[in-house]
C-alpha positions in Angstrom: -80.2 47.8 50.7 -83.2 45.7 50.0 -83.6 41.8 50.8 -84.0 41.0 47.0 -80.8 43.5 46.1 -78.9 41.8 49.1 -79.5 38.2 47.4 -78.9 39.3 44.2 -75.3 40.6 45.4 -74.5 37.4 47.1 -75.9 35.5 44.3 -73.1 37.6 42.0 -70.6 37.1 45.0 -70.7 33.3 44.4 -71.1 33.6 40.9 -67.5 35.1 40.5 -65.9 33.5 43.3 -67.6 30.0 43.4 -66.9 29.8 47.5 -67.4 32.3 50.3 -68.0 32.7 53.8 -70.9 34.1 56.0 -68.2 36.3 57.6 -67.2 37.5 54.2 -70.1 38.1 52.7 -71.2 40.1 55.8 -68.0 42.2 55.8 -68.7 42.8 51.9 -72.1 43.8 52.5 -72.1 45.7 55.7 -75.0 43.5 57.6 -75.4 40.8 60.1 -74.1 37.6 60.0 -77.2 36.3 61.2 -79.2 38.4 58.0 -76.1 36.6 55.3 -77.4 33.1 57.0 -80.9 34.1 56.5 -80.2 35.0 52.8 -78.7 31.6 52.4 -81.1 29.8 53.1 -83.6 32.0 51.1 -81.8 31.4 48.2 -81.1 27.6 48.6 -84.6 27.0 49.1 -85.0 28.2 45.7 -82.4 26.0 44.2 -79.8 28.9 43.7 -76.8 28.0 46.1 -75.9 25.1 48.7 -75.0 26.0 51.9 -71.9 24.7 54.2 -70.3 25.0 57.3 -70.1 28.6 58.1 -70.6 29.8 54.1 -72.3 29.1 50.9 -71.4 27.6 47.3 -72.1 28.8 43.7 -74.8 26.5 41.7 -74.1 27.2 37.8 -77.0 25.7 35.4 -75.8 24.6 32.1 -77.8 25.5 28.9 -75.0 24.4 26.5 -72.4 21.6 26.2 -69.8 21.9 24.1 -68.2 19.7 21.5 -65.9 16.7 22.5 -62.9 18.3 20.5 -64.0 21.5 22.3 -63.7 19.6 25.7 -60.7 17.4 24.8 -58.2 20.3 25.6 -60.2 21.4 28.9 -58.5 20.6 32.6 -56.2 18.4 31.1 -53.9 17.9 34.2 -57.0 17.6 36.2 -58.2 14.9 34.0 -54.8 13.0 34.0 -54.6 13.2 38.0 -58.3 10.9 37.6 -57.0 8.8 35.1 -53.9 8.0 37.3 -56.4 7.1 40.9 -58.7 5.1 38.2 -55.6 3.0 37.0 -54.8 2.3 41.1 -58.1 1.0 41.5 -58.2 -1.8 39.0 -56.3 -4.7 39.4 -56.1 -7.9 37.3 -59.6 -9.9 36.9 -61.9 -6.6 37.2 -64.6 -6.2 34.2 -64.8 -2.7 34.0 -67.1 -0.2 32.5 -65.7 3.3 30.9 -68.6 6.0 30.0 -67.9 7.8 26.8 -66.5 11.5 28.1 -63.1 13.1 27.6 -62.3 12.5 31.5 -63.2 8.3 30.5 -60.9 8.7 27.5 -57.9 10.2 30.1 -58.5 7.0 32.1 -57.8 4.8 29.5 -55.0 6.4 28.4 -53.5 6.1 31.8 -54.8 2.4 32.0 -51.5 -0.3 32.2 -52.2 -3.6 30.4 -53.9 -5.2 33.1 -55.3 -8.8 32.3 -59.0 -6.5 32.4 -62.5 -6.5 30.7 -63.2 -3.1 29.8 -66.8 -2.4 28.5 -67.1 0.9 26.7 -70.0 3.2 24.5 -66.8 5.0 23.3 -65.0 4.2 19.9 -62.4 6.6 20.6 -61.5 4.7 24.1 -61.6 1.2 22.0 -59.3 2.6 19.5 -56.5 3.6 22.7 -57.0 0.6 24.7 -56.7 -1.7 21.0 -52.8 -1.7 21.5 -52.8 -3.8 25.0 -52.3 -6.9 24.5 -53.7 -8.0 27.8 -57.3 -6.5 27.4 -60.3 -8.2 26.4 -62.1 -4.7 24.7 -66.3 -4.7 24.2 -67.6 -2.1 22.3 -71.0 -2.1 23.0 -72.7 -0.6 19.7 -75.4 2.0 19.0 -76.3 5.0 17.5 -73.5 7.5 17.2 -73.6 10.7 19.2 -71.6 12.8 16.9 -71.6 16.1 19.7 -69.7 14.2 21.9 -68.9 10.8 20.2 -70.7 8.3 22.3 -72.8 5.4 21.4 -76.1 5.6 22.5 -80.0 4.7 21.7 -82.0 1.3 22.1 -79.3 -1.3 20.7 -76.3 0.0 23.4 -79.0 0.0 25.9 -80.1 -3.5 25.3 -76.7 -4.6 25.3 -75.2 -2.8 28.0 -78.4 -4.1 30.3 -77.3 -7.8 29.5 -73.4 -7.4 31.0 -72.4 -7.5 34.6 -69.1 -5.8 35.8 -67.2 -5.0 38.5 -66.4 -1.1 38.4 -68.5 1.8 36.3 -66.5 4.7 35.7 -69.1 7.8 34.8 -68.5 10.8 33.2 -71.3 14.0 34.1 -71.5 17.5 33.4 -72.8 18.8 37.0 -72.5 17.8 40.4 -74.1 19.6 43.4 -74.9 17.7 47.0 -78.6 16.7 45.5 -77.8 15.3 41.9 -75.6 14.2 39.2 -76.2 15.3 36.0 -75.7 15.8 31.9 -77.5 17.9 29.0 -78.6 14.5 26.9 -81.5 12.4 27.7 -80.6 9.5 25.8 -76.5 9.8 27.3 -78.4 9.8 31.1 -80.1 6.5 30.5 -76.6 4.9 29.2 -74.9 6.2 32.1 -78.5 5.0 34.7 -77.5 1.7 33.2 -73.9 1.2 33.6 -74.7 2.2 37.4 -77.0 -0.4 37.7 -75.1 -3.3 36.4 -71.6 -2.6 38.1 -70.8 -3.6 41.8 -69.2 -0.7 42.1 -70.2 2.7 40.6 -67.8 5.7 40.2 -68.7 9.5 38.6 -65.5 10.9 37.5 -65.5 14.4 36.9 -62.8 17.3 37.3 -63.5 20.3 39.9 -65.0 22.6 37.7 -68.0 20.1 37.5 -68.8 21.0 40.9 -71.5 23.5 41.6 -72.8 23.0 38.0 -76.4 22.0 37.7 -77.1 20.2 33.6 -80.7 19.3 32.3 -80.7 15.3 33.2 -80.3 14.1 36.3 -78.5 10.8 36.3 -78.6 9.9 39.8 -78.2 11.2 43.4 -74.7 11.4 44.8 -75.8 8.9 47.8 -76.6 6.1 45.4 -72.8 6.0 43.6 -70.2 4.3 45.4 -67.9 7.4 45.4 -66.7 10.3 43.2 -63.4 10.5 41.7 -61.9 14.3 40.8 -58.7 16.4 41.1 -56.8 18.5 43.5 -58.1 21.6 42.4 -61.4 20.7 44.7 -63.1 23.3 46.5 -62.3 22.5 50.4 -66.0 24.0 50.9 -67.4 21.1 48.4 -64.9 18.4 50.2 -66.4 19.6 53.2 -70.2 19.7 52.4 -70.0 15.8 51.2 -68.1 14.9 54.1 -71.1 16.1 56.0 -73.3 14.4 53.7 -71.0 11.0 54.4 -70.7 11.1 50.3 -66.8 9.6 49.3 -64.8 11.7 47.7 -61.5 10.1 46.1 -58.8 12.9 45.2 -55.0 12.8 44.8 -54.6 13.2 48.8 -56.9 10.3 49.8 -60.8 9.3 50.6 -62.7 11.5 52.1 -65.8 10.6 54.4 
């Protein structure tokens, strides 16, 4: 078998499995560990996979997002296991910022009626937190994303620019060890801000996030506080930010 055959079989390896070892992939292939390894780090270099300890991970690119009634119904569990370690970390006092996403709207639908500022770009998330009594809600206005519902453009820019809060919780589309990303240029620069003005900045995206590579980047893992997913985690992607001393918060604790 050819080099370039060789990666293009470990390439669709990864693809359908999303993990695997070097040990597996040389078993599967019938050659050296030492010629898997070499392949790996062939096909990292060109931005295809990320390599761990003692394997490799998928890297899917995303050309489409769908809808936010599309997404709503996607990982829901997953999505209410974030929303529940969201609702630990905020405690009475904390000004909080909630990205527009369907993950977002799961936290504040698992949110108690804290005495809280919650700053959102999401209508939807005003109109769930508008029963609790306890909350001071800010919508921040804009120009209405109708894909996936989010205010965006100039005025929530300006807006969101002038506030200072405690906690940012970030919705993406992709994470891999090297970037965070989403598919809309002007939903990246919200999310860039609401980084920048929080003391604290989580992304909060479900495990099939992971691996996923979308066409903005909105930051590097390094420079967010910590990201927040599920249980359904890849131990391989636990493993590869523990090496990269980027937190991971899931269900069974911090990870570092």
């Amino acid at each position: 078998m050819f080099a370039e055959e060789r990666r293009a079989k470990i390439l669709e390896l990864l693809r359908r499995h999303k993990s695997m070892t070097v040990s597996e992939l040389s078993k599967i292939l019938n050659v050296s560990k030492p010629t898997i390894r070499r392949d790996l780090v062939f096909l990292e270099s060109k931005g295809q996979i990320i390599r761990t300890h003692g394997g490799a991970i998928a890297i899917e690119y995303l050309s489409y997002e769908p809808t936010f009634f599309e997404k709503e119904s996607l990982e829901k569990s997953a999505k209410e296991e974030i929303g529940k370690l969201v609702n630990n970390l905020v405690k009475d006092g904390d000004i909080i910022v909630l990205d527009s996403g369907t993950t977002t709207l799961e936290i504040a639908r698992n949110l108690e009626d804290k005495n809280i500022t919650v700053i959102t770009n999401s209508p939807l998330i005003v109109r769930e937190l508008s029963m609790h009594r306890n909350m001071e809600v800010i919508l921040i206005g804009g120009t209405l994303k109708k894909e996936t519902l989010a205010l965006v453009g100039p005025i929530a820019e300006n807006t969101l620019s002038k506030l200072n809060a405690d906690m940012a919780f970030v919705g993406a589309n992709g994470i891999t060890l090297d970037a965070i990303t989403t598919t809309n240029l002007m939903e990246a620069e919200i999310k860039r801000i609401m980084i920048k003005i929080a003391s604290t900045s989580y992304i909060v995206a479900d495990h099939s996030k992971f691996g996923r590579t979308a066409f903005v980047k909105i930051a590097e893992p390094k420079e967010i506080s910590a990201i927040i997913t599920d249980s359904g985690i890849d131990p391989e992607w636990i493993m590869a930010f523990k090496e990269r001393k980027i937190q991971l918060i899931t269900p069974g604790g911090a990870s570092r």
